[in-house]
C-alpha positions in Angstrom: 5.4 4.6 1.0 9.0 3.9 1.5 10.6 6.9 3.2 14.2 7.5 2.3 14.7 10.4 3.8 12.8 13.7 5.9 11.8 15.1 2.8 11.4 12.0 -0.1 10.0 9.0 -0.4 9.6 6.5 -3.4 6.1 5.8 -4.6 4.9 3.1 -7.2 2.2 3.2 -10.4 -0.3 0.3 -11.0 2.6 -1.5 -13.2 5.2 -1.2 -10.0 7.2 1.4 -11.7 9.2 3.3 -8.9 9.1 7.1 -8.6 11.5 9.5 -6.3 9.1 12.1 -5.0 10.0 14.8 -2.8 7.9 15.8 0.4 6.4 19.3 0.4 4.7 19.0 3.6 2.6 16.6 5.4 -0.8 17.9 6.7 -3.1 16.2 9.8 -7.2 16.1 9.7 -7.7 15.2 13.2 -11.5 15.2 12.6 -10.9 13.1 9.7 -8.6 11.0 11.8 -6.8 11.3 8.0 -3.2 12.1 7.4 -2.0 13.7 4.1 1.2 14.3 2.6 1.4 16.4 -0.4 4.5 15.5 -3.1 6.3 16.7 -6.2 8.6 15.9 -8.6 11.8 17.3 -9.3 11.2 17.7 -12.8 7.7 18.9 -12.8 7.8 20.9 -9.0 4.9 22.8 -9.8 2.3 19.7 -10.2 1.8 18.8 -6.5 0.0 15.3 -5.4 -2.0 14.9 -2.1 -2.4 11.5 -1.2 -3.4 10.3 2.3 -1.4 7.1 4.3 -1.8 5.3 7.1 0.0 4.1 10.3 1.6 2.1 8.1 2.9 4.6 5.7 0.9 3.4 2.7 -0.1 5.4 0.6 -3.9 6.1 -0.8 -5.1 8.3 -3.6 -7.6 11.2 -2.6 -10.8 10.4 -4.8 -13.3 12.1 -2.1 -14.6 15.9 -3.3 -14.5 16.9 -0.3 -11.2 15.9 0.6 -9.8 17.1 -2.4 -11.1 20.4 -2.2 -9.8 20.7 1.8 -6.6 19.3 0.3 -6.3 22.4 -2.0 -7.3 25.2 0.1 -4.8 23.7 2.5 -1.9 23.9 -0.5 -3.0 27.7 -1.2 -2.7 28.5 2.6 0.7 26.8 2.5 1.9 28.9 -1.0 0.4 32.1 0.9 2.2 31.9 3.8 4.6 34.8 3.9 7.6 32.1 5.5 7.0 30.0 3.0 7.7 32.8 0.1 10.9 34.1 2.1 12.0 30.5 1.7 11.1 30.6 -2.3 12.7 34.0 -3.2 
C-alpha cells in the first residue's frame, strides 16, 4: 500500500496494474490484532473493498468468513451513523 495522501493510496492487481483508491475509513480488531482499511473508487464509490495490512502497510485480501462478515456489519454501522449521513446530504 503506497499512501499518497490521508485519504488515498495506490493499490496493484496480480499483473501490477496501479489503481488510485480513496480511503473510506480504516477500522482496528484489537482481538484480531488485524487492521483493516476499507476503499473505493472514484468512479464506482458505492462498491467498497476491505482489505487488511500490516505494519508494513501491505496490503492483504479478506478471504476469512468470518472476517468478511465483521467487515460488513462494521461498514453498515459506519453508513448508519447519523454524522456520517450529515456529512453525505
Amino acid at each position: 500500500m503506497g499512501p499518497l495522501n490521508d485519504d488515498q493510496i495506490v493499490i496493484y492487481d496480480e499483473e501490477g496494474k496501479e489503481y488510485l483508491m480513496n480511503i473510506l475509513f480504516t477500522y482496528e480488531n484489537p482481538e484480531r490484532n488485524a487492521e483493516y482499511v476499507f476503499i473505493y473508487d472514484d468512479n464506482d464509490p458505492d462498491e467498497v473493498i476491505v482489505m487488511k495490512y500490516n505494519e508494513e502497510h501491505e496490503l492483504f485480501e479478506v478471504t476469512d468468513e468470518e472476517e468478511l462478515k465483521e467487515a460488513e456489519e462494521v461498514l453498515e454501522a459506519f453508513n448508519e451513523d447519523p454524522s456520517i449521513q450529515e456529512i453525505k446530504d
